[in-house]
BATI-818940 format. One line per 2 residues: number of its first residue (from 0); their letters; for each residue x, y, z of N, C-alpha, C. Coordinates in steps of 0.1 Angstrom, whole numbers, m for minus. Each point is the difference from the previous one (the first is absolute). Layout:
N
NUM	a	X/Y/Z/X/Y/Z/X/Y/Z; ...;
This chain:
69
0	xx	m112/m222/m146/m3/14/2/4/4/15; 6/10/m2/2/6/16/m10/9/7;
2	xx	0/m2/12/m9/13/11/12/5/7; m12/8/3/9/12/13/m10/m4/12;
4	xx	11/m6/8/m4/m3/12/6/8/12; m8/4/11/7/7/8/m8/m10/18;
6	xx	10/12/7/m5/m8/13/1/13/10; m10/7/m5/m7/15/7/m5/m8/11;
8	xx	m13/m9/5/m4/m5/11/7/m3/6; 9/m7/2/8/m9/9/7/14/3;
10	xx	7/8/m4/8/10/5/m9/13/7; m13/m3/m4/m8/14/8/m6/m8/17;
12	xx	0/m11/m9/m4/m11/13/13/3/13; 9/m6/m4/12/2/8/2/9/9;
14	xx	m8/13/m8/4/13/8/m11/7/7; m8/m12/1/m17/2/5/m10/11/m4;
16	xx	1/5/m14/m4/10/m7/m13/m7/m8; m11/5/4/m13/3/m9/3/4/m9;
18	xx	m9/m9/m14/0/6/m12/0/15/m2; m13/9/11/m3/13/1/12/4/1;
20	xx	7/m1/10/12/4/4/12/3/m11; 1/m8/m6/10/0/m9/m3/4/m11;
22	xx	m14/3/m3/m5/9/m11/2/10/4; m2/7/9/1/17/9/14/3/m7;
24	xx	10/m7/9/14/0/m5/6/3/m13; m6/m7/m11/2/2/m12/m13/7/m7;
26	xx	m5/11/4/m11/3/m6/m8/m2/m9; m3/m14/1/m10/m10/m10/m9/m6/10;
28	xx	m12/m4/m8/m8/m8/6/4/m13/5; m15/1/9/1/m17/6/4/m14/m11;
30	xx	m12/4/m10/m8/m7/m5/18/m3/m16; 5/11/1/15/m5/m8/13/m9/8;
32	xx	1/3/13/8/m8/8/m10/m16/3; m6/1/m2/m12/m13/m2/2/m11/m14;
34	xx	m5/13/m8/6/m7/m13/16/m6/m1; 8/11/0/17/0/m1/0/m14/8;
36	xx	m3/m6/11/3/m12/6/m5/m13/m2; m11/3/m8/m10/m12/m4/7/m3/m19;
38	xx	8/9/m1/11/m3/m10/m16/5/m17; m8/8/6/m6/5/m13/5/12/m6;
40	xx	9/9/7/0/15/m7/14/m5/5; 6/4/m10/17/4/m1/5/16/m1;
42	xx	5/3/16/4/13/m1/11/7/m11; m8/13/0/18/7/m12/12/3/11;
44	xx	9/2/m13/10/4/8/m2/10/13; m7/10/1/6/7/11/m7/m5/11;
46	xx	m14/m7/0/m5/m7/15/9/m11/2; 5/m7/m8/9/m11/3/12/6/7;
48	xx	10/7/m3/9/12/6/m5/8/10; m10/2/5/m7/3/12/m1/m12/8;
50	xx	m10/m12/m3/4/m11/9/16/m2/2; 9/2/m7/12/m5/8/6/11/10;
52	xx	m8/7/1/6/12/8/m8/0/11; m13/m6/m4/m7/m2/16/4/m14/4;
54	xx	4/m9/m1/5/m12/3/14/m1/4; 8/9/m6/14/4/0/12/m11/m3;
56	xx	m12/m7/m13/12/m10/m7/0/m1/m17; 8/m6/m3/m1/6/m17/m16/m7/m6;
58	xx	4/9/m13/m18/m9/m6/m2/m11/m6; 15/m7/m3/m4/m13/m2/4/m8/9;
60	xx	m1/3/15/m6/m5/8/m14/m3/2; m9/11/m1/m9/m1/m2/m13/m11/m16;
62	xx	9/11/m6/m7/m10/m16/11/m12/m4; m5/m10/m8/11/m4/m5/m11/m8/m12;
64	xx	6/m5/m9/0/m8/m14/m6/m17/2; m11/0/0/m4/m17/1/m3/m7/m9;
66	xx	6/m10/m4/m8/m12/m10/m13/0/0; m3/2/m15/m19/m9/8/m5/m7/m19;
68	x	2/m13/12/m10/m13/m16/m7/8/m9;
């Protein structure tokens, strides 16, 4: 079975941005950019197309397809 794995922390990390912070940005909560990283809520299409526009790299850079046992 596959997941959708992303690597929103490491890239908000990078850019020294608070969860708060990057919720403001994309006009969502804390408590969803929390989720979205801890790999429980999988964004729709258009917050996913918003993260790549606040990151300013494609989205499956961000997400991508994982194996899991």
């Amino acid at each position: 079975m596959q997941q959708i794995q992303n690597g929103i922390k490491e890239l908000r990390e990078e850019r020294g941005w608070t969860q708060a912070n990057m919720a403001a940005a994309l006009g969502v909560s804390r408590q969803s950019i929390n989720s979205i990283e801890r790999n429980r809520y999988v964004p729709g299409l258009e917050l996913a197309l918003k993260l790549g526009q606040l990151f300013e790299c494609p989205v499956d850079e961000i997400f991508w397809l994982d194996e899991k046992s």
